[in-house]
Residue, then its C-alpha position, 0 to 999 in steps of 0.5 A: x452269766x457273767x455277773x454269776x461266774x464273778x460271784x462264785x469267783x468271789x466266793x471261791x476267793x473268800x473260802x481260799x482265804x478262810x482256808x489260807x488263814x486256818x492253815x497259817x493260825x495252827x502253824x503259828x499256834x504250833x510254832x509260839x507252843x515250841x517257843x513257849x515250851x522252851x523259854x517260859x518268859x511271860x506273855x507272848x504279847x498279842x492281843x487276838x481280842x483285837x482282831x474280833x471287832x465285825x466291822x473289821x472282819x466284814x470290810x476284809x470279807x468283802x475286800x476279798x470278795x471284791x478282789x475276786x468278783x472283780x479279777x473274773x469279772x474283768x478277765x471274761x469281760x475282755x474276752 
């Protein structure tokens, strides 16, 4: 029971971020259009490309998974 209660921990922990990260991509999406309306001096100089390679977004997936399964596992196992 323990190890169930864990990995529904960390599947909470990963949605929380994907939930976190949404948020923080249309808030600064809406805050770089301000900018760009404003002053139109080029590129904004970030390349989101990078950011698409799986293997880093599996080593972050299950980094937080991990944190998760194992903040739960260690608060019910000190019980």
């Amino acid at each position: 029971m323990i190890y169930l209660k864990s990995t529904l921990a960390g599947l909470l922990a990963v949605l929380a971020a994907a939930i976190l990260i949404i948020i923080v991509v249309i808030v600064y999406i809406s805050i770089a259009s301000r900018s760009l309306q404003t002053e139109a001096t080029g590129a904004i100089g970030w390349d989101p490309i990078s950011l698409g390679k799986p293997l880093t977004w599996l080593l972050v997936v299950l980094g937080i998974f991990g944190v998760g399964f194992f903040w739960e596992f260690f608060r019910i196992r000190s019980k």
